[in-house]
GULUM-695507 format. One record per residue (C-alpha): residue number from 1; residue in three letters; x, y, z. Coordinates in steps of 0.25 Angstrom, whole numbers. Layout:
  resi  resn     c1     c2     c3
   NUM   ALA      X      Y      Z
...
//
This chain:
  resi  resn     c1     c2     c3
     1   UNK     18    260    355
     2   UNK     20    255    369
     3   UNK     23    269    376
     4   UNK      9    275    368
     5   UNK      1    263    374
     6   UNK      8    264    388
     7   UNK      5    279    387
     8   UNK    -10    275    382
     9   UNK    -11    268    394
    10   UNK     -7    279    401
    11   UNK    -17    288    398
    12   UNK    -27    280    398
    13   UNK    -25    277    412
    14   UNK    -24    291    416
    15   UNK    -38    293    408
    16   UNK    -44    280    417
    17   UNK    -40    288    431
    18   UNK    -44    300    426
    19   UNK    -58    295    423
    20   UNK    -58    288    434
    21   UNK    -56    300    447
    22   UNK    -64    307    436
    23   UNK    -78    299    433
    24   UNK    -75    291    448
    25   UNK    -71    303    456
    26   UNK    -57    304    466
    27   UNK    -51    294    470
    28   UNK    -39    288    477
    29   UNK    -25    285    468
    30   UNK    -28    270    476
    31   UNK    -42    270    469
    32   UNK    -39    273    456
    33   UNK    -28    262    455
    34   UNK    -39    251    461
    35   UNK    -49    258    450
    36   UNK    -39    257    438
    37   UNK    -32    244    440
    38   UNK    -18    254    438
    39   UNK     -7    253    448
    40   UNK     -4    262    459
    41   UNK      8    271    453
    42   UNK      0    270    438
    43   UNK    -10    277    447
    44   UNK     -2    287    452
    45   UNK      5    290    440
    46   UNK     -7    292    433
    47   UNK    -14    301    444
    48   UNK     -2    309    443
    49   UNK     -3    312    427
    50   UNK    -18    316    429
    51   UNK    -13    326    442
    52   UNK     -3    333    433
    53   UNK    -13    333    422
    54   UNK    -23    341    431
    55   UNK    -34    329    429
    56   UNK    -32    324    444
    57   UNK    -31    329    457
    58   UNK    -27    322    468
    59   UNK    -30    325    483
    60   UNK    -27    318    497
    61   UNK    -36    307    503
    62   UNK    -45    309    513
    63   UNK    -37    307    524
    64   UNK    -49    300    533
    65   UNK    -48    291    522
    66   UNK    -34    286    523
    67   UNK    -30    273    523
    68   UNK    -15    269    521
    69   UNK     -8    277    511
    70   UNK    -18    289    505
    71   UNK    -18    290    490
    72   UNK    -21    303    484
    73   UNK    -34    305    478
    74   UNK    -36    308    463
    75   UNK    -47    317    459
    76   UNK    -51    324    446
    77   UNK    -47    337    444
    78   UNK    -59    346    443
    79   UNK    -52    357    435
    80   UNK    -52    348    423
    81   UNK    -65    351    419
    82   UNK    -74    349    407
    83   UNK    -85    360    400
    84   UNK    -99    354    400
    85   UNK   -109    360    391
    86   UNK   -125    355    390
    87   UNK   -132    365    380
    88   UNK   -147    363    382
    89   UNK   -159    371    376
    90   UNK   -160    380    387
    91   UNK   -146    381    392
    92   UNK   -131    378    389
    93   UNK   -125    371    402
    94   UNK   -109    372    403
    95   UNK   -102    366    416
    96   UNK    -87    364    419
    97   UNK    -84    349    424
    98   UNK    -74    344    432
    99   UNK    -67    330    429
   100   UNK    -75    322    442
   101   UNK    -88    328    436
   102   UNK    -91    340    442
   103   UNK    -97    353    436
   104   UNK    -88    364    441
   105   UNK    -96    376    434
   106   UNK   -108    377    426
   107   UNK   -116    387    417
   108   UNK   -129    385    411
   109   UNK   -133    395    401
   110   UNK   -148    399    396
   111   UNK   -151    397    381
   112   UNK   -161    406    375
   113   UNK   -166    398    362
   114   UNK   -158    388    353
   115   UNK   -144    385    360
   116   UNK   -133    387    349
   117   UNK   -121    378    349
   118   UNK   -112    390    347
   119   UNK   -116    396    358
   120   UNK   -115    384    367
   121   UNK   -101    384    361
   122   UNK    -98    399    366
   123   UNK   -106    396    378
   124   UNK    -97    385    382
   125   UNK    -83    393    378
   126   UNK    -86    405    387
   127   UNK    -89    397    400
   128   UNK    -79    389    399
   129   UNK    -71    400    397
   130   UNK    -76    407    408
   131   UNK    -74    396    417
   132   UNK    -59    394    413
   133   UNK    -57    407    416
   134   UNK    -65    409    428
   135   UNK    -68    399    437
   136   UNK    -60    385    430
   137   UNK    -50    393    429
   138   UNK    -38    384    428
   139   UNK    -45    371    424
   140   UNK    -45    362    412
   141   UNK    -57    362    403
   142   UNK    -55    349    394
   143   UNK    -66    349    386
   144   UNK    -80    351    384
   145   UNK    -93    341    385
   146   UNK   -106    345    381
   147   UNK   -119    336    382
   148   UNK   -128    340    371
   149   UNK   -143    339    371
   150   UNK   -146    330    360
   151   UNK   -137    320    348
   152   UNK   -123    321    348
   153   UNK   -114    311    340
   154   UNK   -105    305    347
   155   UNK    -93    304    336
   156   UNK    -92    320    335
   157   UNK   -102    326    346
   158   UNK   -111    334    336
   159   UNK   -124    336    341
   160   UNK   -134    329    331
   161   UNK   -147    334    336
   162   UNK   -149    342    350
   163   UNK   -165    346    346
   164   UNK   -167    354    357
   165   UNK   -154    362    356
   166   UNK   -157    363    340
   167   UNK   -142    358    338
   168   UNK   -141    349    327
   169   UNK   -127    343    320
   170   UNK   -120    351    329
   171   UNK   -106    352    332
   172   UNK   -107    359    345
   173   UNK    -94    353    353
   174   UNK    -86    359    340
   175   UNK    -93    373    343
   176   UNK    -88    372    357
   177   UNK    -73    366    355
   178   UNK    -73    379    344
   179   UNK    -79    386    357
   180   UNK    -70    383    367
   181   UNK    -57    376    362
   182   UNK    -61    362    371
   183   UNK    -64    348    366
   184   UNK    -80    347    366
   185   UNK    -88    332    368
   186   UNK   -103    332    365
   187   UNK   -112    322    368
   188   UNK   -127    321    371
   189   UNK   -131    326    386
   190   UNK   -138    314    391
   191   UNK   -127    305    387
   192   UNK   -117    313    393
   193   UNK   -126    314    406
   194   UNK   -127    300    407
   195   UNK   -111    300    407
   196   UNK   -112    308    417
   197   UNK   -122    301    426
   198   UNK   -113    287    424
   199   UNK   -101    295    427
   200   UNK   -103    303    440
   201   UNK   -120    302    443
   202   UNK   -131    293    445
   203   UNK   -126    281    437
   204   UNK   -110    281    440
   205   UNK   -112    269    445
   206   UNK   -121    263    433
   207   UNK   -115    257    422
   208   UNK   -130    256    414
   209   UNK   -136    271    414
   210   UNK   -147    276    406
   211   UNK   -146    291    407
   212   UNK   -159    302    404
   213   UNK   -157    317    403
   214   UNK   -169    325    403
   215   UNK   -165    340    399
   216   UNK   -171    352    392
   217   UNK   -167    346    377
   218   UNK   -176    332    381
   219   UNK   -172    317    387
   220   UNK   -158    312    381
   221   UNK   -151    299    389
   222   UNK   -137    293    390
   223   UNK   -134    278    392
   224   UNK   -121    272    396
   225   UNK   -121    256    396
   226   UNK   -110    247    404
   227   UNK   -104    261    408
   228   UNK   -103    266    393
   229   UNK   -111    278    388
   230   UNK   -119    274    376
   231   UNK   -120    283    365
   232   UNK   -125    275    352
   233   UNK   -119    274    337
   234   UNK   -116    290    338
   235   UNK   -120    295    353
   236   UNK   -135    298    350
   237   UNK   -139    286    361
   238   UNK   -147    291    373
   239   UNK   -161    297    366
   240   UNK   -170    294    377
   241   UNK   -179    306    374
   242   UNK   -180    304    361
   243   UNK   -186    289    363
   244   UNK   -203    287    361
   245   UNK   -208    288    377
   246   UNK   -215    277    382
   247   UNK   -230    285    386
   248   UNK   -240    274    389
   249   UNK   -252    284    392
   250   UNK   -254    293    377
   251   UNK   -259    304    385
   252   UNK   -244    305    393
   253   UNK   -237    310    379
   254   UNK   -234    324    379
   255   UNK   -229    322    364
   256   UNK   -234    316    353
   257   UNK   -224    308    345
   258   UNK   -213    311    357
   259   UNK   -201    308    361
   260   UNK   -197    304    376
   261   UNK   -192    319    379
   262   UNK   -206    324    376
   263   UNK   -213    318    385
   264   UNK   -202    317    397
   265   UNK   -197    332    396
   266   UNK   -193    343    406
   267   UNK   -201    352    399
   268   UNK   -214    345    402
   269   UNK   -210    344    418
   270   UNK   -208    361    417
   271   UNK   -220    363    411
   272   UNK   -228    354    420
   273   UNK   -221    363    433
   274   UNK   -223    377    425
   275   UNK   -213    381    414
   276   UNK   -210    392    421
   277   UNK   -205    385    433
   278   UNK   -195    379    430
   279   UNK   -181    382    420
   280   UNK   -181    372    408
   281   UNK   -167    367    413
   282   UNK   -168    366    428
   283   UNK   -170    353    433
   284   UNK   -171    355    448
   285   UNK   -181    366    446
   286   UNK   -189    358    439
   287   UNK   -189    345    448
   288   UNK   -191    357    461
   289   UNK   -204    361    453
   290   UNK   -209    347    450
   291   UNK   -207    343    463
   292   UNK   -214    355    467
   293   UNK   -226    353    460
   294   UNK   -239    349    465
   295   UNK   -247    350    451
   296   UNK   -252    335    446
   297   UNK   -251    339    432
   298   UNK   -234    341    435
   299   UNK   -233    327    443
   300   UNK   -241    320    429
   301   UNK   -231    326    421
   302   UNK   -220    320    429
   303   UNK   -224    307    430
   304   UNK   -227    308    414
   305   UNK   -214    310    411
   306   UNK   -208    298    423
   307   UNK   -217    288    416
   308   UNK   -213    291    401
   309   UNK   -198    291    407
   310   UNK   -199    280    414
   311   UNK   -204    271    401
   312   UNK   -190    276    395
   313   UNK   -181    273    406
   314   UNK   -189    258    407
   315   UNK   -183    257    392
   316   UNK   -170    261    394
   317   UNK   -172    251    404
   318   UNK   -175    240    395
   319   UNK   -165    242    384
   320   UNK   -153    245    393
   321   UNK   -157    240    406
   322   UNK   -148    251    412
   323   UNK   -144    252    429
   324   UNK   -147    265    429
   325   UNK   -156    276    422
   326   UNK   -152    292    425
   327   UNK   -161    304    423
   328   UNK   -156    317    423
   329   UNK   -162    330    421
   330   UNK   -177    332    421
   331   UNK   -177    317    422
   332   UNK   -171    316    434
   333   UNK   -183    324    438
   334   UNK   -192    313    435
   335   UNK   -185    303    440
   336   UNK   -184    311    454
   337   UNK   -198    314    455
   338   UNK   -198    299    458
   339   UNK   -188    289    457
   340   UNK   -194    276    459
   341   UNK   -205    278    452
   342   UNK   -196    282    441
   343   UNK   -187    269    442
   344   UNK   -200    259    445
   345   UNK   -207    265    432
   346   UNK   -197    263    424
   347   UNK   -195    247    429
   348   UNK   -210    246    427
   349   UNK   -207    248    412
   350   UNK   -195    241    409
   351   UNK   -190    225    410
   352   UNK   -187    221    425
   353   UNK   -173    216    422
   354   UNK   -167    229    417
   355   UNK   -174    237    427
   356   UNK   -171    230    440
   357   UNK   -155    236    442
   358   UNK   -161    251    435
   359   UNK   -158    263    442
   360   UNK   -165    277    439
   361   UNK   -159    290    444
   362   UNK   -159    305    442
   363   UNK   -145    309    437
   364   UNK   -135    313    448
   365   UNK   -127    323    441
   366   UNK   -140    334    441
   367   UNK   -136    345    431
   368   UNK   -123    341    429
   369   UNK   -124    329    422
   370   UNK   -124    333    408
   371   UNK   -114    343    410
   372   UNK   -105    332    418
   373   UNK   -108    324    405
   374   UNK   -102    333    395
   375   UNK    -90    333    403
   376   UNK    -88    319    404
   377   UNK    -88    321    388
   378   UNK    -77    331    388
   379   UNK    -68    325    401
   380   UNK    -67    310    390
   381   UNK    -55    314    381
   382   UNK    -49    318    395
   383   UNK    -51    306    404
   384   UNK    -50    298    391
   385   UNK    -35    302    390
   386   UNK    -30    312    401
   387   UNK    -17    316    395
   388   UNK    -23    318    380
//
């Protein structure tokens, strides 16, 4: 019993630096034994472990930076890499992410028509094959993480309902782990966005975070309180675009009887720039053309959609009075086109007291969020238990 516990121990400090150069980035063996309360030569030891493991690397200091003894630097190994995969009406995403959160390669294929889940499965098996035998070649794929459109229960990651994919009670991580012979995670895209915005983007240094995600499937959020992600009962929490909008003036719905992704929706924006202007999934072409226009019907349907968003974020204000708020996607669009205006609208409409310490910001990881999300998924068993 005492050699199991001393060996529990063990590994679970080995999983606490992991996670640590990993979600925190590089640093100094001195660092990490301030950081994690261990002493020097438990440090060293474990650092050692994860080297020969090929989880770390470590590298010289910077020699400008010397002061007394040096003391290597430990870094995450960037060829320990997850597969990330974001299936979406219009396309599959797949990227390959590094420990440290970096997308190392990326594919985004079009889909014509209803995207099957078995053909997300194939899809997913030949590009990673492909990339292990091409360009990764020699690195270690651990698992694969992918951020689903729609209701996934957290107990067994089966997508309930993903409407705009036309999945229901669907086992598409089994398909893939059939596929490709790796451990799959599921879980809903905006919550693993907001994972990733708390881990390495806008809100890393926020321990309260509502996150919003606007993408071609609709408006689907993530929420992480005192630093926890918050799923609910089964991991459905985070429905922001399924709530009633808040629309004062009548003549402002779009929608009878609609939810909040009807009337705050990418494809709204497009069709007010031209529908030919601007492919469905491309963001930056779509905030270029906004940007760009001069028509004051396109400018009315902007600040439509920034007063109906604002009246939810003051909400989410009220009820969880969170430091920061993150938009990503066509969101961010609207939050950029202007910030302040954004943030003292949304004041305007919720209680002084939760507002005063609020922070709104466009999410910093761009197009990577989601896919960096989904890895997060896959990395857990790993940095959970590094020798497993």
């Amino acid at each position: 019993m005492r050699a199991t516990s001393v060996e529990g121990v063990r590994r679970a400090n080995l999983g606490e630096i992991l996670r640590l150069v990993h979600h925190r980035g590089p640093r100094s063996r001195a660092v990490i034994t301030t950081e994690t309360g261990l002493n020097r030569s438990t440090v060293s030891d474990l650092v050692s472990t994860l080297a020969e493991g090929g989880l770390v690397v470590e590298r010289e200091p910077d020699p400008t930076r010397r002061v007394g003894r040096p003391s290597p630097i430990v870094a995450p190994s960037e060829d320990v890499l997850a597969i990330a995969v974001n299936p979406e009406v219009d396309a599959v995403e797949i990227g390959a992410v590094t420990l440290g959160g970096r997308v190392r390669a990326r594919v985004r294929e079009a889909v014509r028509g209803a995207l099957d889940p078995r053909d997300v499965a194939a899809a997913v098996a030949r590009v990673t094959g492909e990339w292990t035998a091409g360009e990764l070649r020699g690195c270690r794929v651990v698992g694969v993480g992918v951020a689903v459109p729609g209701l996934v229960r957290a107990e067994d990651g089966v997508v309930r309902l993903a409407p705009h994919l036309g999945w229901r009670e669907e086992r598409v991580g089994e398909r893939i782990a059939e596929a490709t012979g790796l451990r799959v995670a599921v879980g809903n895209d905006a919550s693993l966005g907001a994972r990733a915005e708390r881990l390495f983007g806008a809100a890393r240094d926020h321990a309260d975070v509502v996150y919003l995600n606007g993408g071609s499937s609709g408006i689907g959020g993530g929420l992480i309180l005192h630093g926890t992600a918050i799923g609910g009962a089964d991991g459905y929490a985070g429905e922001w675009g399924q709530n009633r909008p808040s629309i004062v003036d009548p003549a402002e719905r779009r929608t009878p009887d609609g939810v909040v992704e009807d009337e705050v929706n990418r494809a709204r924006l497009r069709q007010a720039v031209g529908l030919g202007a601007v492919p469905s999934a491309d963001d930056e072409a779509l905030a270029r053309a906004l940007a760009a226009s001069d028509d004051p019907a396109v400018a009315a349907e902007v600040d439509r959609q920034r007063r109906i968003l604002a009246a939810t974020l003051a909400n989410a204000v009220n009820v969880l009075n969170p430091s920061m708020i993150v938009l990503g996607g066509f969101l961010a669009i609207l939050h950029d086109h202007d910030p302040d205006g954004l943030l003292g609208a949304v004041r305007a409409q919720a209680l002084a007291a939760p507002a005063e310490r609020l922070a709104i910001r466009a999410a910093a990881l761009g197009a990577d969020r989601l896919l960096i999300g989904a890895a997060e998924a896959a990395f857990e068993p790993l940095l959970a238990d590094p020798l497993a």
